[in-house]
N, C-alpha and C positions, 0 to 999 in steps of 0.2 A: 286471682287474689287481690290484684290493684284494684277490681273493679269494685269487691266487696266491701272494699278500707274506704275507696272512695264513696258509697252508697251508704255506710255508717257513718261516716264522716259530716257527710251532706244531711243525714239523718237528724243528727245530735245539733247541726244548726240549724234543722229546721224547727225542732224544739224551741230555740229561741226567736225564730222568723215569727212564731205563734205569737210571744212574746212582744214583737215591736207591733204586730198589728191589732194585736188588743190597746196596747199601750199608747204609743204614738201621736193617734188624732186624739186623746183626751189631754195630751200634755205632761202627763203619768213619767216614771221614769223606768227606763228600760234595765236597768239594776237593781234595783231594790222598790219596796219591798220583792222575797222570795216569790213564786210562782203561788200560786192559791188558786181556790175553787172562787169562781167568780159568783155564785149562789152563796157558798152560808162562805167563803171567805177564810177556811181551813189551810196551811200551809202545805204545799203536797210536798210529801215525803219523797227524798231520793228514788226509793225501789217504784215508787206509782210514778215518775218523772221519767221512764224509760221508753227514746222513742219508738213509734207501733207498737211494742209489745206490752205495755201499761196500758195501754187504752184494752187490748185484746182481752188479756187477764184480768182486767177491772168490768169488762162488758160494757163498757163505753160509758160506765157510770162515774160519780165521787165517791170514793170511799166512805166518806161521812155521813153526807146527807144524802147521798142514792142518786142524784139531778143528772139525767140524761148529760154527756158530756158531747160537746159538737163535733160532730165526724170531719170534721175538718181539720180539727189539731193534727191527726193523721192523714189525713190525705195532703196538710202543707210539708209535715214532716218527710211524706215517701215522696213527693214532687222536689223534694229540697233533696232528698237523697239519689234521686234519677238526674236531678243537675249537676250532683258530684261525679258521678259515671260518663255521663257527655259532655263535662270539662276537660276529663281523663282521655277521653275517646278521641275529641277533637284535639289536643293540642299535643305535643312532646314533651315539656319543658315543664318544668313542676310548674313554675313562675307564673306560664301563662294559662295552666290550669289553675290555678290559684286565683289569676283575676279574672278569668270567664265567670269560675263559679260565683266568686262574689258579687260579681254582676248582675249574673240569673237571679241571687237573693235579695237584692236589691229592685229587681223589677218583678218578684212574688207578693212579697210587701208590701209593693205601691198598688199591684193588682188588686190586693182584698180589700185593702185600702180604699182603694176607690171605689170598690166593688159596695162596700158597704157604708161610705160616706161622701161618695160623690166629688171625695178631694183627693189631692196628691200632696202630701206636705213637703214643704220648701223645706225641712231638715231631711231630706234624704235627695231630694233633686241636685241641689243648688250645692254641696257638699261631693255628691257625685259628678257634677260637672267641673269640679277645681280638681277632683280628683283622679278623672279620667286625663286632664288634659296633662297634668303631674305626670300618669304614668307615662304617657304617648311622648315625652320628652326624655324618656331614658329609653324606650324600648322603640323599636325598627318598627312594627308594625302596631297602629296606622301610619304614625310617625306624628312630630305636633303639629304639622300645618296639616295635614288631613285633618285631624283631631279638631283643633283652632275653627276649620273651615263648616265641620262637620255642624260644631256647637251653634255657630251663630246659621248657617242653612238651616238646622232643625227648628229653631228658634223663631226665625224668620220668614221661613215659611207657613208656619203654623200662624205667623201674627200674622200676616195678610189674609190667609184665609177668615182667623177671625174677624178680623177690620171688615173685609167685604163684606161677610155674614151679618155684623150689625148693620151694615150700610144699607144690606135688602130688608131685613128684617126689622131693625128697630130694638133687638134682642141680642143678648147674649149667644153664643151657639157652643162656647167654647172656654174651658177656664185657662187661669191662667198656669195651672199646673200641666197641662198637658205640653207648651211652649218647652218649659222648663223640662221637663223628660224628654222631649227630642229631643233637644238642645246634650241633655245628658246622653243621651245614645250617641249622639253626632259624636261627641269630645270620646268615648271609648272607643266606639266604632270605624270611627271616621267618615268622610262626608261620603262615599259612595254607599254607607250603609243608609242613610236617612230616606233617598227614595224609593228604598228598596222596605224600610219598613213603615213608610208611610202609607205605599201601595197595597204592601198584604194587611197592615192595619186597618185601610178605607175599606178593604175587598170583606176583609172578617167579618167588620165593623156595618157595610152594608149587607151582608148576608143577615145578621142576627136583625137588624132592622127590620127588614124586607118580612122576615119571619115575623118577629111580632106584630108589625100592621096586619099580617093576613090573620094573626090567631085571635088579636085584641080588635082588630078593626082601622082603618087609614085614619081615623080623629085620637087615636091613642097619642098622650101627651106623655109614656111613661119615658122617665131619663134613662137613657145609655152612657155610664163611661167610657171615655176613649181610652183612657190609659189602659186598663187590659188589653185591648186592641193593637195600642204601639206595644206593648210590653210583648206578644206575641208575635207582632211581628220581628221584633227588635234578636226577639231568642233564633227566630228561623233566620234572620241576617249572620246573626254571629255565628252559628254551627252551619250554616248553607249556602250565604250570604256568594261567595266567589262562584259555586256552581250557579245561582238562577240569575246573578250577571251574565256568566258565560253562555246562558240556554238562551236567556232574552236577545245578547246582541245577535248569537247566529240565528234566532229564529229573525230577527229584524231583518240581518243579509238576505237572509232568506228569501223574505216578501221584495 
């Protein structure tokens, strides 16, 4: 039953998750006006505003004008609602399923976000990096100096990397919104999470690469976000993050 409350729960904010990432990068505001058809501009009614199951019973269309509706409002909705279930799963403490989740919502957001504009906006990085380091000062685990340590390694490592990058290249390779998101994972996480999602972010990150040169060809100039990349990695730190410490140091003995 927890898990169902949790998975509606997570549901009904992903409804709104929809919300910040339409809104967000235009400057728009994430309260008002009501929710609308982004086609003819209709206010959608309560009963069509129900998450997954308004899109189903509508046939993925607008009530009004019929406009195919993006299958993603639900897929952010049930993603948002499976991060409420592995808030649950992972932690004991309402508390700190409470701030996992808000977490993972937080770095869904930034994913489509980026996904679809190539930025990260400073209203949700820079907010969550004051806010992650706030929490880590009341609660045990990271604790703030992990937190403190985490923010500015996330931060600062990503800015070398970019500095060098322009140094070979002459180019850009890196925005500055990515800095700012580790930097934010560092400050919730703490600093043993940032290598850890750095590494499955570079490893995802050159997988999807690697793939498109072979599909598009090695002169392919098309851009890749990193931010999805840390943000997944950042989700496997938080729910997994203590066991692939634990696997990496013993395979290390190991060798």
């Amino acid at each position: 039953m927890i898990y169902a409350v949790a998975f509606i729960f997570g549901a009904i904010v992903g409804s709104f998750l929809n919300v910040c990432i339409h809104r967000i990068p235009s400057g728009e505001s994430i309260v008002s006006p009501p929710s609308r058809c982004p086609q003819c501009g209709m206010h959608i009614r309560p009963i069509d505003n129900i998450p997954l199951m308004s899109y189903l019973l509508l046939r993925g269309r607008c009530r009004q004008c019929q406009v195919r509706i993006s299958p993603r409002y639900p897929f952010v909705e049930a993603l948002s609602g499976l991060a409420g279930v592995a808030a649950v799963w992972r932690f004991d403490d309402v508390i700190g399923a409470v701030i996992a989740f808000a977490f993972v919502a937080a770095l869904i957001v930034v994913t489509f976000i980026d996904l679809d504009h190539q930025i990260i906006p400073d209203a949700i990085s820079i907010p969550g990096i004051a806010i992650g380091l706030a929490l880590s000062s009341v609660r045990n685990e990271p604790g703030f100096r992990s937190a403190l340590i985490g923010a500015l390694l996330g931060y600062g490592v990503l800015y070398a990397v970019a500095t060098g990058y322009y140094w070979l290249r002459k180019e850009e390779g890196m925005g500055g919104g990515d800095l700012k998101l580790l930097a934010m994972i560092g400050a919730f996480l703490g600093w043993k999470a940032v290598p850890v999602t750095l590494l499955l972010g570079s490893l995802s990150g050159s997988v999807v690469g690697l793939t498109l040169s072979a599909v598009y060809g090695r002169d392919t100039r098309i851009p890749i976000p990193f931010g999805p990349f840390l943000a997944a990695g950042a989700v496997c730190a938080l729910f997994f993050g203590d066991a692939l410490i634990d696997w990496y140091l013993g395979l290390a003995a190991g060798v």
